[in-house]
ZABA-13225 format. One record per residue (C-alpha): residue number from 1; x, y, z. Coordinates in steps of 0.001 Angstrom, whole numbers, always signed. Last residue first. Layout:
# ZABA-13225
 num      px      py      pz
 NUM       X       Y       Z
...
***
This chain:
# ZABA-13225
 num      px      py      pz
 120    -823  +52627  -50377
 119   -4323  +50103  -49696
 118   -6180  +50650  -46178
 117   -7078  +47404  -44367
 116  -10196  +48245  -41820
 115  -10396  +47216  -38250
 114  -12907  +47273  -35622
 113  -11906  +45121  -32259
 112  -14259  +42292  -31735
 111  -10913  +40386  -30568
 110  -11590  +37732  -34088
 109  -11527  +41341  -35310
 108   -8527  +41860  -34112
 107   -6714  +38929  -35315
 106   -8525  +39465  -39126
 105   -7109  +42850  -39039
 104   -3557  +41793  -38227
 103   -3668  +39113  -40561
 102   -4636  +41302  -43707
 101   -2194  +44030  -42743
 100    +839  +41280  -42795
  99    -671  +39566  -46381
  98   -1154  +43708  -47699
  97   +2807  +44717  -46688
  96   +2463  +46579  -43134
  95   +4494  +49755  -41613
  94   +1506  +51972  -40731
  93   -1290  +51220  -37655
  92   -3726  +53911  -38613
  91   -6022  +56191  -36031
  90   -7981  +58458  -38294
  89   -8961  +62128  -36764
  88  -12150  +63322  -37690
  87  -13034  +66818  -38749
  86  -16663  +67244  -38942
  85  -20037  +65531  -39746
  84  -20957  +68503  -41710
  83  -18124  +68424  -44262
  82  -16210  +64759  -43414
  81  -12907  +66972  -43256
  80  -10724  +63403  -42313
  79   -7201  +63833  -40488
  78   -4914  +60826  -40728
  77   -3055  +59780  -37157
  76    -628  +57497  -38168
  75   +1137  +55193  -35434
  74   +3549  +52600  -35387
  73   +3815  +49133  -35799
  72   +5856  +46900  -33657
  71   +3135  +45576  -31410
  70    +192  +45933  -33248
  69   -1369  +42301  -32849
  68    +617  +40801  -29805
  67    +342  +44417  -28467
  66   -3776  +44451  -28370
  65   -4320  +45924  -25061
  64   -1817  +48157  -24762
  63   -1908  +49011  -28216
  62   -5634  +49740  -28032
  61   -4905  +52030  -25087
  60   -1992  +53967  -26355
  59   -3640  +54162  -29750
  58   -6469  +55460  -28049
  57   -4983  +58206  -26207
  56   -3053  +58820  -29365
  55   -5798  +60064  -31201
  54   -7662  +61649  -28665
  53   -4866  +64297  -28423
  52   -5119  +64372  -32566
  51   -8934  +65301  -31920
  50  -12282  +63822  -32615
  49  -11863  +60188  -32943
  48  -12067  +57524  -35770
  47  -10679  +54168  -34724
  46   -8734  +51275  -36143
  45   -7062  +51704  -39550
  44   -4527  +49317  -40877
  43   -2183  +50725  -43077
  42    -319  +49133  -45785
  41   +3012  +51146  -47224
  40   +5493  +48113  -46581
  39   +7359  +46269  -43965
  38   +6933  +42304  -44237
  37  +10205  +41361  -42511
  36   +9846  +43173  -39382
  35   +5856  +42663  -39041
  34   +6608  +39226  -39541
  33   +9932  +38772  -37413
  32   +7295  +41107  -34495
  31   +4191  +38492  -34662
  30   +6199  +35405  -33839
  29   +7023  +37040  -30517
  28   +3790  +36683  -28975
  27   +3199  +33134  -30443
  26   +6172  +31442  -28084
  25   +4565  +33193  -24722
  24   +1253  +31436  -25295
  23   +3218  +27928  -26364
  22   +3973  +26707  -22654
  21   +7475  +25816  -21958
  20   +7300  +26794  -18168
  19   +3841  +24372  -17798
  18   +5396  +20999  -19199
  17   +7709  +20913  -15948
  16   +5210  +21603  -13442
  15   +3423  +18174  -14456
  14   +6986  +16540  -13847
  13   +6943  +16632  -10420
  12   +3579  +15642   -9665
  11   +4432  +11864  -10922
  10   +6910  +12010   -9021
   9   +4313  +12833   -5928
   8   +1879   +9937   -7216
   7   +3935   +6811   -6868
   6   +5019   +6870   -3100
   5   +1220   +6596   -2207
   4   +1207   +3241   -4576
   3   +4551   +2129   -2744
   2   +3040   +2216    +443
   1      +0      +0      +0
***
């Protein structure tokens, strides 16, 4: 009866083991070689806001909370004269080839975050 209470502790052991290699942090960095490699003119836009202060607000905060997506792009604030609806103020990841701006899109989107791909 002893040896089957000896048996589970090793067998404990090696269940930490298999946690420290765990493939969440692996996919963060797999992003950034893309982005790196696939520079280009592609923009992906993600908000519309009212002022250039606004602007980066929100790029701060969606970058923040979206870094495995945008990490490593930077930021392009495009002003919009939309006549009677106003000036708006464009928030644009820049830095993208079309396959790279694609992906990023379709990864925030699967996030419910809004995201349009916006040709050179």
């Amino acid at each position: 009866a002893q040896t089957p209470s000896q048996t589970p502790p090793p067998a404990a052991a090696p269940k930490p083991q298999p946690a420290p290699p765990a493939a969440a942090p692996a996919l963060q960095p797999a992003p950034a070689p893309a982005k790196a490699s696939g520079g280009g003119n592609w923009r992906v836009q993600l908000a519309a806001v009212r002022s250039e202060a606004e602007a980066s607000t929100e790029w701060k905060r969606l970058t923040s909370r979206h870094g495995a997506a945008l990490g490593g792009l930077s930021m392009q604030v495009a002003k919009a004269d939309l006549g009677e609806k106003g000036i708006f103020y464009r928030i644009q990841g820049v830095g993208l080839d079309e396959e790279r701006a694609k992906s990023v899109c379709a990864q925030l989107k699967s996030q419910n975050v809004g995201c349009v791909v916006v040709r050179p």
